[in-house]
ZAVO-990975 format. One record per residue: residue in three letters; x, y, z of N, C-alpha, C in turn. Coordinates in steps of 0.02 Angstrom, whole numbers, padded with zeros to 5 digits, always signed. Layout:
ALAXYZXYZXYZ;...
***
This chain:
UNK-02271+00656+00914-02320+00621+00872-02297+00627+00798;UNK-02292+00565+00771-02287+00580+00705-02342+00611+00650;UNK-02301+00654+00596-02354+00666+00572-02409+00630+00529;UNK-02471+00649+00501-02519+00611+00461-02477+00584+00399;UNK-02452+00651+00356-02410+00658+00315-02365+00592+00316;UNK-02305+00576+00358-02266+00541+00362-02291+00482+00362;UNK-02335+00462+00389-02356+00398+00396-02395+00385+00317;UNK-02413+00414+00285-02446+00419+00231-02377+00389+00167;UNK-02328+00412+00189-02286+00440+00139-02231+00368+00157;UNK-02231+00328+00213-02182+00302+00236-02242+00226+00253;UNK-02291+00225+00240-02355+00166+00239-02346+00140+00142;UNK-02294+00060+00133-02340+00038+00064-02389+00030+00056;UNK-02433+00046+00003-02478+00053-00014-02494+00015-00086;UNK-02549-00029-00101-02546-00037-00171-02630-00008-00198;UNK-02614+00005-00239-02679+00048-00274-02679+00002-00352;UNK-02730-00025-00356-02746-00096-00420-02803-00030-00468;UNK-02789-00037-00524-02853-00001-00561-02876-00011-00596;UNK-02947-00003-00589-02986-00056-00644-02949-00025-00724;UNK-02994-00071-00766-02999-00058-00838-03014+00031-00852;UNK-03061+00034-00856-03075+00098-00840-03052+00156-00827;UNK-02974+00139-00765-02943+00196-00762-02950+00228-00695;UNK-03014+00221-00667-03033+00216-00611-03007+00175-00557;UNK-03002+00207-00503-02971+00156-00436-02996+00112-00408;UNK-02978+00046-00405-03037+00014-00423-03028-00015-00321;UNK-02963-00028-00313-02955-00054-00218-02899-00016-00233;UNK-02890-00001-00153-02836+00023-00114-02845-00013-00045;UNK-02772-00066-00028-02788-00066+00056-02688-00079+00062;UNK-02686-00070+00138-02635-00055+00168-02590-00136+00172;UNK-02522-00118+00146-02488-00185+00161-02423-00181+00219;UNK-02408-00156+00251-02380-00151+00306-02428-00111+00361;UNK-02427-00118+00422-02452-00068+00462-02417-00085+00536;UNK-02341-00083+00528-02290-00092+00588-02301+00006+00597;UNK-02264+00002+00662-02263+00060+00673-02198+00100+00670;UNK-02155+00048+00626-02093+00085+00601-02122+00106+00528;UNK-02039+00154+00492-02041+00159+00450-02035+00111+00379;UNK-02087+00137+00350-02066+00089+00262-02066+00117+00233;UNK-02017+00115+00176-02013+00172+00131-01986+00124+00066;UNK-01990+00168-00007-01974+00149-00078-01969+00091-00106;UNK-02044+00078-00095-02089+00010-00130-02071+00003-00186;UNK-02057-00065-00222-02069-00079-00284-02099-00131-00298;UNK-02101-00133-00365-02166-00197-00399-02132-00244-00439;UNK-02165-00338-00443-02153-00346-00521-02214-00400-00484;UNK-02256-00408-00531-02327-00445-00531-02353-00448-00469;UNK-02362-00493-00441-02376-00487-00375-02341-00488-00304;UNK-02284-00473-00319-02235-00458-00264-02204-00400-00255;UNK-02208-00373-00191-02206-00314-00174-02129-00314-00147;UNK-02073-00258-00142-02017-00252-00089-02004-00178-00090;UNK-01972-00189-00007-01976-00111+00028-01911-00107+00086;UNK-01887-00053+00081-01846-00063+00151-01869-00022+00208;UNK-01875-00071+00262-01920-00086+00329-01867-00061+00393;UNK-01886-00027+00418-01850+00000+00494-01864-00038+00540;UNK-01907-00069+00557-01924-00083+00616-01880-00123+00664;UNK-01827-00151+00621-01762-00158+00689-01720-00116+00697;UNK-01719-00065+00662-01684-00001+00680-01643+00007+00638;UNK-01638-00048+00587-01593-00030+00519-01629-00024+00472;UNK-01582-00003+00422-01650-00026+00359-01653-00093+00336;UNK-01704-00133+00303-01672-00194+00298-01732-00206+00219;UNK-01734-00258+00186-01777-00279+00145-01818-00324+00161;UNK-01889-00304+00118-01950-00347+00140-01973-00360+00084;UNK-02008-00422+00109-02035-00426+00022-02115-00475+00022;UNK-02161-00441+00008-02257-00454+00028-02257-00505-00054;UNK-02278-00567-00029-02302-00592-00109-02398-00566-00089;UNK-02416-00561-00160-02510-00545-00148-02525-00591-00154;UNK-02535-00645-00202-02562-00711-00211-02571-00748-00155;UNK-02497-00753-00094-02519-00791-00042-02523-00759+00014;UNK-02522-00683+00042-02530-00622+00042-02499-00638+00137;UNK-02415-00676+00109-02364-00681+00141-02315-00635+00140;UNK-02289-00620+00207-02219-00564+00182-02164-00609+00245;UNK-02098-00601+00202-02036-00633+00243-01985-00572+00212;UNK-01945-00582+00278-01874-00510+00294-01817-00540+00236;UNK-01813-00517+00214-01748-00535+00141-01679-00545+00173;UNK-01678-00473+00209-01593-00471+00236-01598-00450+00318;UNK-01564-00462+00351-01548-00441+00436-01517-00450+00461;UNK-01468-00375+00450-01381-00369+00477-01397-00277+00523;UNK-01337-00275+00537-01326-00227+00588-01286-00169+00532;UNK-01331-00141+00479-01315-00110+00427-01374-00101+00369;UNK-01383-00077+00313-01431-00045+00308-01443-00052+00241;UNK-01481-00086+00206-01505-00108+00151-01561-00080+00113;UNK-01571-00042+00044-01613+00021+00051-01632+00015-00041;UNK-01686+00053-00036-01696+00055-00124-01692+00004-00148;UNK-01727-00038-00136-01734-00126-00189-01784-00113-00242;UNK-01763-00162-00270-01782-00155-00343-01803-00241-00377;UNK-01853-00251-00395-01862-00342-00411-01871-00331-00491;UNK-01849-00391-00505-01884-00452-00569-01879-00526-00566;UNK-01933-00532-00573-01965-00617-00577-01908-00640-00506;UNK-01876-00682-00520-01849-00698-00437-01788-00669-00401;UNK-01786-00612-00460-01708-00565-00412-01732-00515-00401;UNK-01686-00493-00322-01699-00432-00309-01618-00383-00282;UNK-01616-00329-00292-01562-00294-00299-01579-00238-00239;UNK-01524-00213-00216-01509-00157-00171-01444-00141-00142;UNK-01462-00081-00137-01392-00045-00107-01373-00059-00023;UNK-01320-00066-00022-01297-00109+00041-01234-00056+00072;UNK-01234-00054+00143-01157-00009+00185-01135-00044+00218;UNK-01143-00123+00212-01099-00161+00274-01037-00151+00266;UNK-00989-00105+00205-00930-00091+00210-00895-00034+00196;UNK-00939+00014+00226-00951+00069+00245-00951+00099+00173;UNK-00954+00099+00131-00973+00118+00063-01038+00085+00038;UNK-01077+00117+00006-01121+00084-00047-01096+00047-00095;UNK-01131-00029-00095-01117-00072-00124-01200-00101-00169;UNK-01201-00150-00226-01253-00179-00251-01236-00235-00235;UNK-01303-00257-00187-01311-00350-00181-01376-00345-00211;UNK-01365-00418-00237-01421-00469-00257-01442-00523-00214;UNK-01501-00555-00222-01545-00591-00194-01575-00653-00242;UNK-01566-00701-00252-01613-00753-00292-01652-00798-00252;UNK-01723-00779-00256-01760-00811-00222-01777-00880-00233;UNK-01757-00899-00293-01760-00974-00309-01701-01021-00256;UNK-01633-00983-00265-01596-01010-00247-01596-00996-00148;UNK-01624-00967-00145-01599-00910-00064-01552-00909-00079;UNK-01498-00888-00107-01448-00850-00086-01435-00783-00093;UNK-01372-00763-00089-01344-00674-00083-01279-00674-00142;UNK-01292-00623-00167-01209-00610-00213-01223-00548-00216;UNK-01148-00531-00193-01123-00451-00198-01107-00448-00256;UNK-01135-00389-00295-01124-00379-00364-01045-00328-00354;UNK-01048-00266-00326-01005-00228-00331-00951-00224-00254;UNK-00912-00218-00250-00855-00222-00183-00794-00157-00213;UNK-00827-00093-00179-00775-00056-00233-00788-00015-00153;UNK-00715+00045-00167-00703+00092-00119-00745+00166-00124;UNK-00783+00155-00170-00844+00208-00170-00911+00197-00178;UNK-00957+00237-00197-01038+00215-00195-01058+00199-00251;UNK-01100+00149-00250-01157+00116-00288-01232+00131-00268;UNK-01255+00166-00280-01352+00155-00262-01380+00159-00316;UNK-01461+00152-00291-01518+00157-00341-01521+00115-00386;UNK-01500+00058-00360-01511-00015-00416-01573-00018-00442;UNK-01563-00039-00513-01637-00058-00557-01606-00133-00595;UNK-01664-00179-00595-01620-00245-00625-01712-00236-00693;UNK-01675-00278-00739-01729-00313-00790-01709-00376-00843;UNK-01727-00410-00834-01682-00466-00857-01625-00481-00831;UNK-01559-00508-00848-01516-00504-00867-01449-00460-00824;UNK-01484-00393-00834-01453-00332-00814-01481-00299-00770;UNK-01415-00262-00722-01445-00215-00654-01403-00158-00675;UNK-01430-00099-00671-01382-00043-00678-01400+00007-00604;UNK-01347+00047-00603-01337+00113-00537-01324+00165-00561;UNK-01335+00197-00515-01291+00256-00512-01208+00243-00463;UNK-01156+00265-00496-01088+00278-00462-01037+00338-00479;UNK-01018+00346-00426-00980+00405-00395-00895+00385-00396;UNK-00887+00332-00444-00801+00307-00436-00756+00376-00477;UNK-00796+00411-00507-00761+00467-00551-00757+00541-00520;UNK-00778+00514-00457-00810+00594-00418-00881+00624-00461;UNK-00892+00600-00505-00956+00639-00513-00985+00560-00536;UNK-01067+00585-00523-01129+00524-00525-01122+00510-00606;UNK-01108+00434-00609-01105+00393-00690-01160+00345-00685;UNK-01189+00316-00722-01220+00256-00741-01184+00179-00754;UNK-01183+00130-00718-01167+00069-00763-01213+00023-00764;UNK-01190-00027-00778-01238-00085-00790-01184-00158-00782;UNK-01218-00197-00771-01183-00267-00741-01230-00311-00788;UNK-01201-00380-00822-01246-00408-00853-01239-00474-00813;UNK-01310-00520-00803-01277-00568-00750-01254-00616-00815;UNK-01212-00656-00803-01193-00715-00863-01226-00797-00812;UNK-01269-00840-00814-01288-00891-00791-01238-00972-00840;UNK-01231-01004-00794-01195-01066-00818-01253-01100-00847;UNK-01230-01126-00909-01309-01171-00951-01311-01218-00890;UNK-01387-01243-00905-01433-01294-00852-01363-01358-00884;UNK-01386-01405-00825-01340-01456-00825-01366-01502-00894;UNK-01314-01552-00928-01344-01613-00956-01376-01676-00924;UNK-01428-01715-00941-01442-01765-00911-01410-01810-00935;UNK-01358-01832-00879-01312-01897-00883-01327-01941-00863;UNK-01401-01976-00869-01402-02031-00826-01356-02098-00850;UNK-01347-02130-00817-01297-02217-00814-01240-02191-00871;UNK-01219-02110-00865-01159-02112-00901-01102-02093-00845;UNK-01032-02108-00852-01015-02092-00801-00971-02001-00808;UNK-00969-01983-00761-00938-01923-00750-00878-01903-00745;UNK-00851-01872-00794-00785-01855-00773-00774-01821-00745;UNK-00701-01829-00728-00635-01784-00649-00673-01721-00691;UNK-00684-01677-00654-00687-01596-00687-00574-01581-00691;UNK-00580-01532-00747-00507-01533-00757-00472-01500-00699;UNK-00416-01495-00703-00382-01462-00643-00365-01390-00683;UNK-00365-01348-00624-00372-01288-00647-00295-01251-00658;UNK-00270-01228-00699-00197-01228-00703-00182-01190-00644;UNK-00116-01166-00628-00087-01117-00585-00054-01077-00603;UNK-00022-01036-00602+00014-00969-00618+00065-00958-00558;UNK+00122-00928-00571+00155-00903-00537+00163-00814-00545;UNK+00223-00770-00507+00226-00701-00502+00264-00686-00579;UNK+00220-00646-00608+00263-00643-00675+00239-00649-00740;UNK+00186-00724-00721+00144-00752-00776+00077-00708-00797;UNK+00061-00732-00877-00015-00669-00893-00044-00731-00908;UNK-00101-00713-00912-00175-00774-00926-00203-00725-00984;UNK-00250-00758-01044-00300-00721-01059-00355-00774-01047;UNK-00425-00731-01016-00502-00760-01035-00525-00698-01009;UNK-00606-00697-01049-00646-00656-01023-00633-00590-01092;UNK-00574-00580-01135-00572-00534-01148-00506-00484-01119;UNK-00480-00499-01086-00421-00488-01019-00364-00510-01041;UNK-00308-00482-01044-00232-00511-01019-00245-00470-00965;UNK-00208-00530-00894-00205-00505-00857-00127-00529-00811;UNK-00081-00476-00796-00031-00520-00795-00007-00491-00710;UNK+00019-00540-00654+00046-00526-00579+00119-00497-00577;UNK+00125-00457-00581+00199-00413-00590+00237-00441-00538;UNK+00211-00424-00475+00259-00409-00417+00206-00419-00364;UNK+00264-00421-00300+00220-00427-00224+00267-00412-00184;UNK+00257-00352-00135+00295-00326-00099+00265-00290+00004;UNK+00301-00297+00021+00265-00295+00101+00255-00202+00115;UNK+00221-00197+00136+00204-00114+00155+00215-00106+00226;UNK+00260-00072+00245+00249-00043+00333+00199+00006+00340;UNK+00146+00045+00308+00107+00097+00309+00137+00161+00283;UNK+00118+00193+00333+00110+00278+00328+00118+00324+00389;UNK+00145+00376+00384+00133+00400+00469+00062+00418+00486;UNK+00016+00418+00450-00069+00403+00464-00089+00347+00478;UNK-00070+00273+00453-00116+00223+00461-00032+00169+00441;UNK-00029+00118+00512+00002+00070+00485-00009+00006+00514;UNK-00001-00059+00507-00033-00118+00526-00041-00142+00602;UNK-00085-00182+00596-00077-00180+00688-00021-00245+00720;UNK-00014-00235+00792+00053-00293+00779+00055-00352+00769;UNK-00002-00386+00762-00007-00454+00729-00007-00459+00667;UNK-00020-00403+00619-00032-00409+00541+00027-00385+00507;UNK+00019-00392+00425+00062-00356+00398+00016-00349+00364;UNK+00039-00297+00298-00002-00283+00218+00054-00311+00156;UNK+00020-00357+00128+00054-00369+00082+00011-00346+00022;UNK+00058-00304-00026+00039-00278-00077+00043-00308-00158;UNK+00015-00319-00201+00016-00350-00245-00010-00310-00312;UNK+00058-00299-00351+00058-00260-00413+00034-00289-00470;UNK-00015-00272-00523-00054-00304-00575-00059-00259-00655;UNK-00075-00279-00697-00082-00267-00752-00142-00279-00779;UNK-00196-00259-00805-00261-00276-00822-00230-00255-00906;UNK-00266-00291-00978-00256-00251-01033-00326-00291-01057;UNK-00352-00249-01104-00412-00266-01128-00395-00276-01206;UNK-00419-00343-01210-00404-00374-01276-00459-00401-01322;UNK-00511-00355-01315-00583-00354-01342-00585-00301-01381;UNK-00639-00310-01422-00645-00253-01471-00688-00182-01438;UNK-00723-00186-01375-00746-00154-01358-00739-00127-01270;UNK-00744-00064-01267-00727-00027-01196-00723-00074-01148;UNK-00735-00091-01084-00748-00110-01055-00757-00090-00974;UNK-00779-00098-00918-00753-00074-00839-00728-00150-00803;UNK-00654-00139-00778-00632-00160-00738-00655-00137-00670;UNK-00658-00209-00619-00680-00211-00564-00627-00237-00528;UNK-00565-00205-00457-00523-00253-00428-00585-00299-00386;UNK-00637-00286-00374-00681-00357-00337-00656-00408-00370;UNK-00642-00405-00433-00641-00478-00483-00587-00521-00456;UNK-00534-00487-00402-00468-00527-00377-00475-00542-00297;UNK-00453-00590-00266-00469-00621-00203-00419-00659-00181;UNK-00377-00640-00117-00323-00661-00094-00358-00706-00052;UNK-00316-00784-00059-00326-00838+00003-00269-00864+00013;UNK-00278-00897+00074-00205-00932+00125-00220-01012+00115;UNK-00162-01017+00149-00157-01088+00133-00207-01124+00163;UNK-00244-01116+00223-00315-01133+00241-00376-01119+00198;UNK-00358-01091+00158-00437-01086+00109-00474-00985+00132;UNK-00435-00973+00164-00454-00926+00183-00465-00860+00174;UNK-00507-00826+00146-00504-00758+00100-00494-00706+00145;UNK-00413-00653+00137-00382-00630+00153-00429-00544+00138;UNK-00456-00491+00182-00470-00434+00175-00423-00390+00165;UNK-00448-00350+00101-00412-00285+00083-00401-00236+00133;UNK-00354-00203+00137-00339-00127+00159-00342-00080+00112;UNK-00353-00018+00142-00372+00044+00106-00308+00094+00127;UNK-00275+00073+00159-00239+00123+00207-00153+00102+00172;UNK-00138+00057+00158-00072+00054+00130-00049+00084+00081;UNK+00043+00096+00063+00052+00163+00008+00036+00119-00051;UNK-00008+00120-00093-00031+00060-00144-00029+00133-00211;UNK-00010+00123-00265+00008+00154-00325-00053+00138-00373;UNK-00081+00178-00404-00116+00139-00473-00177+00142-00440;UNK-00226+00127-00478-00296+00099-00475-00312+00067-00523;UNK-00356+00000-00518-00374-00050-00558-00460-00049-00554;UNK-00468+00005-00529-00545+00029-00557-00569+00085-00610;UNK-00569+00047-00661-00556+00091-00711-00618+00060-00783;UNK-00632+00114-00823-00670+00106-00911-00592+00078-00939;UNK-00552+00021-00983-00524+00013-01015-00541+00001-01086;UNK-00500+00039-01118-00529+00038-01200-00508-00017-01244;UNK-00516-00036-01314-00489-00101-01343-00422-00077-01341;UNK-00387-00130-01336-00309-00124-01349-00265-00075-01301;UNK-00303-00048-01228-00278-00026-01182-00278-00060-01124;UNK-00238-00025-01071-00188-00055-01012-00222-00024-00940;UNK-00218-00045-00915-00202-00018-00834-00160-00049-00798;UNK-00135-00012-00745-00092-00036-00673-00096-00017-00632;UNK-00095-00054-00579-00115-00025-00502-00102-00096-00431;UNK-00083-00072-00393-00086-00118-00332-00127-00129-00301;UNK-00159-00179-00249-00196-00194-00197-00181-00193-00168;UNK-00185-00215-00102-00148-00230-00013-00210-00255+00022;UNK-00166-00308+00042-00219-00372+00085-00178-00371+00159;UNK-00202-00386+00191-00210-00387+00265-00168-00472+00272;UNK-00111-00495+00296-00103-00558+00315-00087-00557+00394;UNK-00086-00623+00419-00049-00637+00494+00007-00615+00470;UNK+00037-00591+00547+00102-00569+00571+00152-00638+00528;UNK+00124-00685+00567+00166-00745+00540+00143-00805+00495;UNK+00124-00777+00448+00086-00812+00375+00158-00798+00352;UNK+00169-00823+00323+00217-00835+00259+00213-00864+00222;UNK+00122-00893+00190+00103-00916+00117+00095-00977+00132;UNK+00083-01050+00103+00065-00980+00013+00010-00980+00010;UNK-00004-00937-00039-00064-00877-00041-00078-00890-00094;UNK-00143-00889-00103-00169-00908-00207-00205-00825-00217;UNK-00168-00789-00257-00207-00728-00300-00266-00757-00357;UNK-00328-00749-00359-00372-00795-00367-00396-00734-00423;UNK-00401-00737-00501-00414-00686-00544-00503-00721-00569;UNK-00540-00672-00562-00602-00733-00573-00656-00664-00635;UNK-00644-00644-00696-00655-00586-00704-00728-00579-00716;UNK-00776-00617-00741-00823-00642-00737-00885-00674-00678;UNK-00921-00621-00627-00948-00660-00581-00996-00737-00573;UNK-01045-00732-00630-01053-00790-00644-01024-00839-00688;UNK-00973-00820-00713-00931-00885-00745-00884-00880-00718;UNK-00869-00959-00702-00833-00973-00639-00769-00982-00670;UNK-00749-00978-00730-00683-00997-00747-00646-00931-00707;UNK-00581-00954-00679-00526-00930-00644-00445-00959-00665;UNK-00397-00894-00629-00341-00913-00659-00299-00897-00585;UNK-00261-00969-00574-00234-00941-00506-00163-00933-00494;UNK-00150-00873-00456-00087-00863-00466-00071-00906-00405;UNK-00011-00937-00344+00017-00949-00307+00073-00929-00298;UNK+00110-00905-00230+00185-00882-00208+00157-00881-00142;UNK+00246-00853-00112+00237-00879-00047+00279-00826-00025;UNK+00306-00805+00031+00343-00762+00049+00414-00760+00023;UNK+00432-00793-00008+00502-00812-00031+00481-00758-00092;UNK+00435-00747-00125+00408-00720-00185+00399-00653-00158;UNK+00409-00623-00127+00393-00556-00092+00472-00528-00086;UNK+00442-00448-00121+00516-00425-00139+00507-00382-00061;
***
């Protein structure tokens, strides 16, 4: 039997209080017989992460129409949400690390804020900005993410529209600046593994050497999420963790400082390109800089 306690402690609850100070209602807004736990508020919408399929997942009660619909429902575990006005934020393990996704309820959709090889939790968003706690330094830091939104469209009516431009290309070698960034593709080279971990026999790891330099007047954190390998099908190529890869490109860079470090992406046995290295440093501004090569480009 569970205890009183637990159910007390694991039941949202909203408590409204009058003027006064005094309690003015209290009544119960879930009463599944799973767990709910670490409610939050912004006017009249409530969110919580809900057990009752056996993961954790997000919920979210509006009061006004005193409706509730499941946010997320995967086979993984979504926890500590956090709202404003139509976003909502939480810590996510579908890749076996803690990660921050977002939610825009205007839009329904999902965007992964963070894709890093260590933890992110305890998202708080307000405006603009969501900050965490992270563990990329071995000890618990603070950051913050600012979202950047594309201005609302112009009304063009009976004018006509132009080609949007073509987006340049890059080859192995070449630097771009935007965003604040030189960012330049050194090299690309094939990995056989490790005597711990090496590819399986349909794959290879191709590794790809980089340069981040920060050309802003102020600190900044590099994210490798910001880079995304695709094939000649359109197809976004998954990282490995396991290849001998040098460097790290998760890093605080200061004005007028550098980093270097490799990646390693997962291709077919028999891919041989070409492959677009896709530099996008900015999540909501979509400007990008793309590199292309092909196996001929692989030292």
């Amino acid at each position: 039997m569970k205890k009183v306690t637990d159910i007390v402690i694991l039941s949202v609850l909203l408590c409204c209080m009058a003027a006064n100070g005094a309690a003015a209602l209290e009544f119960q807004i879930t009463d599944d017989p799973a767990d709910q736990a670490n409610p939050a508020i912004y006017q009249d919408r409530i969110v919580w992460q809900d057990n009752r399929s056996g993961y954790w997942d997000i919920y979210l009660h509006n009061l006004t129409t005193n409706s509730t619909i499941q946010i997320t429902n995967g086979t993984w575990d979504q926890m500590h949400p956090a709202i404003f006005e139509d976003r909502i934020v939480w810590q996510d393990n579908r890749a076996d690390f803690w990660n921050i996704f977002l939610y825009d309820l205007n839009g329904e959709n999902e965007t992964q804020i963070t894709n890093e090889t260590w933890n992110q939790t305890n998202p708080a968003i307000y405006e603009d900005k969501i900050v965490w706690q992270d563990d990329r330094f071995d000890t618990w830091n603070i950051f913050v993410f600012e979202l950047r939104e594309e201005p609302a469209p112009v009304d063009v009516t009976h004018t006509p529209t132009p080609a949007p431009p073509l987006v340049p290309t890059y080859s192995i070698g070449d630097s771009v600046e935007m965003a604040g960034y030189n960012f330049t593709f050194n090299s690309a080279r094939w990995d056989a593994g490790t005597g711990f971990s090496s590819p399986d026999p349909d794959e290879k790891w191709l590794v790809l050497d980089c340069t981040v330099r920060n050309i802003g007047d102020e600190a900044t954190s590099f994210s490798s999420s910001r880079l995304d390998l695709y094939d000649a099908d359109g197809y976004q190529k998954d990282r490995t963790y396991f290849a001998d890869a040098m460097g790290d490109l998760n890093a605080q860079i200061g004005p007028g400082r550098m980093i270097r470090g490799e990646i390693a992406y997962v291709v077919d046995i028999d891919d041989d390109g070409p492959w677009e290295l896709v530099f996008q440093p900015e999540l909501f501004n979509h400007e990008q800089a793309i590199f292309e090569f092909s196996a001929a480009d692989v030292q």
